[in-house]
C-alpha positions in Angstrom: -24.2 24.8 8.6 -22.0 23.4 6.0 -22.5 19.4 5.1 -20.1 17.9 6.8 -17.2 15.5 4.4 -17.5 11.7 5.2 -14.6 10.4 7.1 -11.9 8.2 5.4 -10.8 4.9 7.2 -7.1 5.7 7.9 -6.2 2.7 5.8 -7.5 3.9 2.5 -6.1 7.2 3.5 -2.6 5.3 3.5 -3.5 3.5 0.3 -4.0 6.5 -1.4 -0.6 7.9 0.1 1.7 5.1 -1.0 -0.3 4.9 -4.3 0.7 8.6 -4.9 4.1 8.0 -4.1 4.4 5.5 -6.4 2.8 7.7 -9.0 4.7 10.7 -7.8 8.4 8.4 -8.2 8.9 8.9 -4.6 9.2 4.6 -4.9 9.9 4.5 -8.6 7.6 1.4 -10.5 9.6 -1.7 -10.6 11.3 -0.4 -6.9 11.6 -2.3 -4.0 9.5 -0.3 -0.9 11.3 0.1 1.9 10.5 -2.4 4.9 7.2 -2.0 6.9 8.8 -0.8 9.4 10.9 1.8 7.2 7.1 2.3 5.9 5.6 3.3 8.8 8.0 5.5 10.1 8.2 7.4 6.3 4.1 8.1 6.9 3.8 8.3 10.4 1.6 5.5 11.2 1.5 2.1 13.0 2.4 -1.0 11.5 -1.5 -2.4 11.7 -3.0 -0.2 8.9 0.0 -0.6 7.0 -0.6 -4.3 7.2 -4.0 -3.8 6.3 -3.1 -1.5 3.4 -1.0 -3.9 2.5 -3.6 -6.4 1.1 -5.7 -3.6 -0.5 -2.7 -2.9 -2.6 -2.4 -5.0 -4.8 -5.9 -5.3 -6.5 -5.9 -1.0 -6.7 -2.6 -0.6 -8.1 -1.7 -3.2 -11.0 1.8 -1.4 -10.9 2.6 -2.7 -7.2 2.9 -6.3 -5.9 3.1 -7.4 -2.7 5.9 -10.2 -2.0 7.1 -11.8 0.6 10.7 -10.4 1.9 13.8 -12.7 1.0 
């Protein structure tokens, strides 16, 4: 029987996704990302491991900050 592959949290799963959109220029650097709403809809998740995800960001990807909407 073949090993079986570790699972990922969903969250880091995310992370990685946005992370590679950003790196892809889906959400060009220096862009505004879309609402968390907007977010969750555009990878098909709920709005808790995007808020989760959220925090992570910022210390794995020097090109994104997290602010605080207007």
């Amino acid at each position: 029987m073949a090993p079986r592959r570790p699972r990922r949290r969903p969250v880091v799963e995310l992370y990685e996704r946005i992370v590679n959109a950003v790196r892809d220029n889906v959400y060009p650097p220096g862009s505004t990302l879309p609402s968390e709403p907007a977010l969750a809809t555009a990878f098909s998740v709920e709005r808790t491991p995007l808020l989760v995800a959220k925090y992570v960001l910022p210390s794995g990807a020097p090109s994104i900050t997290v602010r605080q909407s207007r």
